[in-house]
N, C-alpha and C positions, 0 to 999 in steps of 0.2 A: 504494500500500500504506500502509495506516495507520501512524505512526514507532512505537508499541508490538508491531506484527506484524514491521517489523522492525527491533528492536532484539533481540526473543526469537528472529527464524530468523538472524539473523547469527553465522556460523560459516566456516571454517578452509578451505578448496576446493583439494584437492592432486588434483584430477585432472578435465581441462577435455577439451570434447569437441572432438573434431578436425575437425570438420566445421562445427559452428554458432559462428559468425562474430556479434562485439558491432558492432550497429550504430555505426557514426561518432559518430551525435548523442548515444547514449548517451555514452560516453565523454568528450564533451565535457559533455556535462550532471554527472557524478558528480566530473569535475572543477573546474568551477562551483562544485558543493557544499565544495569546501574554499576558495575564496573568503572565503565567509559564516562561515569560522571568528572566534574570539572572538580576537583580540589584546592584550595591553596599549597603553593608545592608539593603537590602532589602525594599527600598526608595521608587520604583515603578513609578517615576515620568514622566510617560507617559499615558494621555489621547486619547481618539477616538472619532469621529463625524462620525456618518452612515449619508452621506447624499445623500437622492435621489432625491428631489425637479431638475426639468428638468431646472429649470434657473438658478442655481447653475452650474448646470454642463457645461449648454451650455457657461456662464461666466467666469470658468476656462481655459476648452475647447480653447474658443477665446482669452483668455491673453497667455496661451499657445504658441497659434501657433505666437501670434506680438512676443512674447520672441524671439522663435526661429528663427523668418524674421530680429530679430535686432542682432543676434548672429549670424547667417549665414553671414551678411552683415559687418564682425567686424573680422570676421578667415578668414585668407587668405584659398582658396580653397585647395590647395593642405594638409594643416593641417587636413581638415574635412574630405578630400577623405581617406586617411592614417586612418581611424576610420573602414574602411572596408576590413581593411587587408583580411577577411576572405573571400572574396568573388573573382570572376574573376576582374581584370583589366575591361571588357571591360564593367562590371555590377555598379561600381561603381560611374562613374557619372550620368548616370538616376537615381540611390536613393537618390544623392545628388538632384537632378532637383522635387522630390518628399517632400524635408525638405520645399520648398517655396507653395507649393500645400496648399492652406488654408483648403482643405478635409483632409489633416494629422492626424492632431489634434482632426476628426470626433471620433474615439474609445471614448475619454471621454464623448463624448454624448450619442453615442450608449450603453455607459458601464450601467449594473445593479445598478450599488452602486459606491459609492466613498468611500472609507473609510479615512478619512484626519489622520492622527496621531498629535499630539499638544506635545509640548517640554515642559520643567519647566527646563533648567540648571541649574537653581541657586537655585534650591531645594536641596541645599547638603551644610549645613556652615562647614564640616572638611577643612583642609588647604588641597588645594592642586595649584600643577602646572599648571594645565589642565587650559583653558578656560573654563568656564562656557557653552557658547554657544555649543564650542566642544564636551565638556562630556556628553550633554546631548542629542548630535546627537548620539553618539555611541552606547549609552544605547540603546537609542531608534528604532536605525538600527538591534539590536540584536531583537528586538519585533516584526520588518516590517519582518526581514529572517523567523520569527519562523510563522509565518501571512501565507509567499508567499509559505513556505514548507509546511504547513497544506493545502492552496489550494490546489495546484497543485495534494497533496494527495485523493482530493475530486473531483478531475476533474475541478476544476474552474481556466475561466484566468483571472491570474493579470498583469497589468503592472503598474510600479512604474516612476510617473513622479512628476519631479522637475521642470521644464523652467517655470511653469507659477507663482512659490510662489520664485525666483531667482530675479525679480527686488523687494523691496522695497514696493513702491508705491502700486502696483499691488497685493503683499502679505496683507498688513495690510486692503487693500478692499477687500479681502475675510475673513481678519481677523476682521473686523468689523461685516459683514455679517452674520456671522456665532457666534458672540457675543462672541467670545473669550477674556479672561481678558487679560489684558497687560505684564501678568510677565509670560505667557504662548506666545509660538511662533510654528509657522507652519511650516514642515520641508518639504512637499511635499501631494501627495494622491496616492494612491492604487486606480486605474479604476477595478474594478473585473465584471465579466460576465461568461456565458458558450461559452468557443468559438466558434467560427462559423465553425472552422479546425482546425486538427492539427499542430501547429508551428514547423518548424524544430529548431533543438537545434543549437544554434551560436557555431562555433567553439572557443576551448580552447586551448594554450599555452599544451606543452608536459609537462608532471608532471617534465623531468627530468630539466629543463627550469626556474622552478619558486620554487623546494625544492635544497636544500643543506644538504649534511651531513658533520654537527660539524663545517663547515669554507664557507664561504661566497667564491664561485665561485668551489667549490666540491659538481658536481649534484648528490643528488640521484642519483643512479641506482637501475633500477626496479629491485627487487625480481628476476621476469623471466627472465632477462640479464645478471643476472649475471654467473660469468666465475668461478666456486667456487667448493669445493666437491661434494655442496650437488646436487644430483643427480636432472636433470629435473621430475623424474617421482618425488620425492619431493616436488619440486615446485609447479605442478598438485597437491598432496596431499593438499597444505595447500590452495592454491587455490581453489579448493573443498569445504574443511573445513571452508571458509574464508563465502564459500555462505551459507552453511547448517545450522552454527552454528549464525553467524552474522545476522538471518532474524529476525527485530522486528518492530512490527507497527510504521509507524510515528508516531503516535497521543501517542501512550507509550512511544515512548522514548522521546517525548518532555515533559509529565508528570514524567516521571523518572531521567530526566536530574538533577544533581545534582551538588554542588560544594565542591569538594573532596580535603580534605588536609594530611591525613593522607593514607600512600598508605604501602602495605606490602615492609618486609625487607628478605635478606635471613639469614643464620644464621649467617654470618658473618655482619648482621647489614651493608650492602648494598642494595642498589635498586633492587627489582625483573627486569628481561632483561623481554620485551615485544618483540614478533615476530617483524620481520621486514616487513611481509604482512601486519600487521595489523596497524601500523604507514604509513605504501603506499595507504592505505582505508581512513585515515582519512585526509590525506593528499588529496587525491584526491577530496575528500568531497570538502576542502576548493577550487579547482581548479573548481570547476562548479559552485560559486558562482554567484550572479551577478555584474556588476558596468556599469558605465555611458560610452556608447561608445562600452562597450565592452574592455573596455583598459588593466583589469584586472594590476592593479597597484601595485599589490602586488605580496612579496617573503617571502619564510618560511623556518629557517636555524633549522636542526632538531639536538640539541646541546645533544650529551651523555656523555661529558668528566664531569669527576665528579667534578674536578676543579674550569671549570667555571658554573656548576652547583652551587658551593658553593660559586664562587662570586658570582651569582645571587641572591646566598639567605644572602649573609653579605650587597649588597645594599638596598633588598627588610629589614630588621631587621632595617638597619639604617635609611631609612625612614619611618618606622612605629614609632619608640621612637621621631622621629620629628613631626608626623602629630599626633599621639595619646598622645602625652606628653604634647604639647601646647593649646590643646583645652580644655574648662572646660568638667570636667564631665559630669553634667546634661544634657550638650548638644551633647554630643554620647551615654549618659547612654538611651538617650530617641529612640536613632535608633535602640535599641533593645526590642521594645516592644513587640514583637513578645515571646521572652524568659521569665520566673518568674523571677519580680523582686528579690527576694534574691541570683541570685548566677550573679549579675550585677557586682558587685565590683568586683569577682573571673574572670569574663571574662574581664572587661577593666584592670585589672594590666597584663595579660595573653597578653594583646595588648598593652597597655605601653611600655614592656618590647622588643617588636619586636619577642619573639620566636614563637606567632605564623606565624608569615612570612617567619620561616626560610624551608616551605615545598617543596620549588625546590630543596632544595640538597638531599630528600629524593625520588622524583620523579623518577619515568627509564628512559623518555626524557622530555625536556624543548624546546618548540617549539617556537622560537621568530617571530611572524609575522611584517614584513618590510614594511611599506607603502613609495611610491616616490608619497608626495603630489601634486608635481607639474609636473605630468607625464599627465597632458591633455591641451592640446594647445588649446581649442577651449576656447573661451568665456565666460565666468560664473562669477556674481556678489556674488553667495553663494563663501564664502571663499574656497581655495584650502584644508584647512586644515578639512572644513566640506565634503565635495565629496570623499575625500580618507579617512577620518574616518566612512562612511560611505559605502563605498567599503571593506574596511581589515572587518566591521562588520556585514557585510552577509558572509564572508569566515570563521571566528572565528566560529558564529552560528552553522555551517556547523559542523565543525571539533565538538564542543561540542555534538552536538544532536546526532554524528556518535559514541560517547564512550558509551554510554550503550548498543548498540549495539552490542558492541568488548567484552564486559565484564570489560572497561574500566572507570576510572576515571579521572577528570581534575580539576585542582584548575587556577583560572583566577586571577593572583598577577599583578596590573600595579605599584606596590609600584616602585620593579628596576628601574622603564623607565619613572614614571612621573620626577623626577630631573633629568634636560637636564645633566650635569654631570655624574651622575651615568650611564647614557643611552649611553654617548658617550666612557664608560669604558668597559662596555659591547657590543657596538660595535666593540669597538677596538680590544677586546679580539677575536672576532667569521670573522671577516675583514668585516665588514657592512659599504659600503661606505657612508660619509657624505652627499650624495644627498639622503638618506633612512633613516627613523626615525622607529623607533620598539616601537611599542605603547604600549603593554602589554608583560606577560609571560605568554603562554599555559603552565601546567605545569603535564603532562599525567603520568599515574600509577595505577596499580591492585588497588583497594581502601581495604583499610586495615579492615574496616567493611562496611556494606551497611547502607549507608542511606536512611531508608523507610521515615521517616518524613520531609517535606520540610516549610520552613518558608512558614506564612499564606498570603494568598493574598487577595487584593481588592475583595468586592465582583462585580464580574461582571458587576454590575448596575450602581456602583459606577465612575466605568470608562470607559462608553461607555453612547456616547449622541444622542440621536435620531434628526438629521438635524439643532440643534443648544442648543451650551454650556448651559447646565442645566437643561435641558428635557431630563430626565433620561431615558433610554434604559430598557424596562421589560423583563426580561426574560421570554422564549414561555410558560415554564413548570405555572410560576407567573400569565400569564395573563388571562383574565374575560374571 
């Protein structure tokens, strides 16, 4: 399936069919695909539990749905109904009178597999601002997007639930259960199964609604809207072009996803211009994401002024000379194991120095995506700050796995925007109001060479555990 076919049918699967059974390989294959997610130097610090054991499930299952009768009972109703914007007035209170239904919560038991993801945040000792906790949801959201778009590519449903690892209590007795160690934490489970039907897609926000061009509250306008010379049959033309040339498998462009810093110049040593169809594709990407509710809590200001391009990249420099300046060597020299020790020294003064951070002023756009953490009224004991880091990184995902697609590259710099400071300088510059925090910088561009080579990863086995922490997952081609 081509990764813009699905990225548009990936959606929400609460009820799996009872009969059709996911092949083996698949499973193994959709978990592969979180592999090839993006890490900070390539850290990986995300594990997986397949578990299928029926009392497990049934136990989650039921913590589940008490979460949800104690969180319904704590949101004033009218907050929860407003969750269904997309639906008729006169349809949304029967699906609220369905959140008390203790059958709700049945999908988890009915589901094939559980796939649990396990966190490590504090598997990273550079300095940074981030939360621990935080950072290592985000990571780890970019693995669950790259997970739900591989299914969905394979015909399988997933849905991605939290209420029942949100209280505490309730979390660390599946985290016992399940023998996970203590400096490891549990962010939610993936229920996967063949569905029983097709889901309709939830409605999305109008792309012109949730992008900006270069200033915060200047929508986009589509390509096809616009009022300009170039002719509509034009328009047609690249829209055309946009489908014929743009067709790549999922499953390639999530092994070909790369992180690009170097992007071509024209001869006047400025940015190559990238069409403006094809930053409305990837943008769009990010617009079918998923989040909790439905709320889609995020905004994406697509910055081309070369200016604050260039502050972008004097914040992002001057926080690399602080976070790579005060750490001892041996303890970054060891995040690059991946690379021959002898040319160690030549890459950490090369990051010392901050110039390699300075690839947004080299970019054709700089896309800052905008999370409002506390844009969900309802009830939740998981911090606001893990739900919409969690939300902007299935959108982010999105937007990455659509650039090889385009023929595009992206380099992922959170340098600018981890100092609250630098972050609010850069808001100020683009008019990003202070109720919105901009987590990272997208930072898109022709890539100046290809990168066929991608740093090495875990082997498979390594990070996936068969129904509990330690019992190694064999791979199909491996076993007797």
């Amino acid at each position: 399936m081509d990764i813009f076919d699905a990225i548009a049918l990936r959606t929400a699967t609460r009820e799996f069919h009872p009969k059709k059974k996911i092949p083996p390989a698949y499973v193994e294959k959709i978990l592969d695909a979180t592999r090839w997610t993006p890490s900070p130097e390539n850290v990986q610090h995300h594990r997986w539990i397949i578990v299928k054991d029926q009392k497990i499930k049934d136990l989650i299952a039921d913590m589940a749905w008490e979460v949800n009768i104690s969180n319904l009972q704590k949101t004033p109703v009218e907050s929860v109904i407003n969750y269904f914007w997309g639906l008729p007035e006169n349809a949304r209170a029967p699906l609220l009178e369905q959140f008390s239904d203790p059958h709700r919560t049945d999908y988890i038991k009915n589901a094939e597999y559980l796939l649990i993801p396990c966190i490590n945040g504090r598997w990273y000792d550079v300095t940074y601002f981030v939360a621990p906790e935080a950072f290592g949801v985000r990571v780890t959201s970019l693995a669950v997007a790259n997970l739900w778009t591989a299914a969905t590519a394979l015909g399988i449903g997933v849905s991605f639930l939290i209420s029942a690892f949100e209280d505490q209590r309730r979390r660390m007795e599946i985290h016992d259960l399940l023998g996970v160690p203590t400096d490891w934490s549990l962010m939610g489970a993936l229920a996967i199964g063949m569905p029983k039907h097709p889901v309709m897609k939830a409605p999305k926000f109008p792309l012109e609604s949730i992008a900006f061009d270069n200033y915060w509250g200047r929508p986009w306008k589509r390509v096809g809207f616009r009022n300009n010379p170039t002719s509509q049959k034009a328009v047609q033309a690249a829209a055309k072009a946009s489908y014929y040339t743009s067709y790549l498998d999922t499953f390639d462009a999530i092994y070909m996803r790369r992180s690009i810093r170097h992007f071509k110049m024209d001869k006047d040593g400025k940015p190559l211009k990238i069409p403006d169809w094809k930053i409305e594709m990837l943008l769009n990407s990010a617009r079918m994401a998923a989040s909790p509710g439905n709320t889609q809590p995020w905004r994406f200001v697509v910055v081309r002024d070369q200016e604050i391009k260039e502050l972008i990249a004097d914040a992002a420099q001057e926080h690399a000379v602080f976070v790579f300046g005060v750490v001892p060597y041996e303890m970054v020299s060891d995040r690059l194991y991946y690379i021959r020790k002898g040319v160690h020294p030549g890459i950490m003064e090369y990051m010392a120095d901050g110039s390699l951070m300075r690839y947004p002023e080299r970019a054709s756009v700089t896309i800052l995506p905008a999370v409002n953490f506390r844009w969900t009224s309802a009830a939740h004991t998981f911090s606001s700050e893990v739900v919409g880091g969690l939300s902007i990184s299935f959108a982010i995902m999105n937007i990455w796995n659509s650039c090889p697609a385009l023929g595009l590259g992206l380099g992922y710099n959170a340098l600018p925007t981890t100092d609250i400071r630098k972050q609010q300088v850069i808001c100020d510059a683009v008019g990003i109001p202070r109720s919105w925090e901009v987590l990272t910088t997208l930072n898109v561009g022709i890539p100046a060479t290809l990168r066929a080579a991608s740093p090495s990863r875990f082997p498979l086995g390594s990070m996936i555990f068969n129904e509990y922490w330690g019992r190694r997952y064999h791979r199909i081609g491996f076993e007797k």
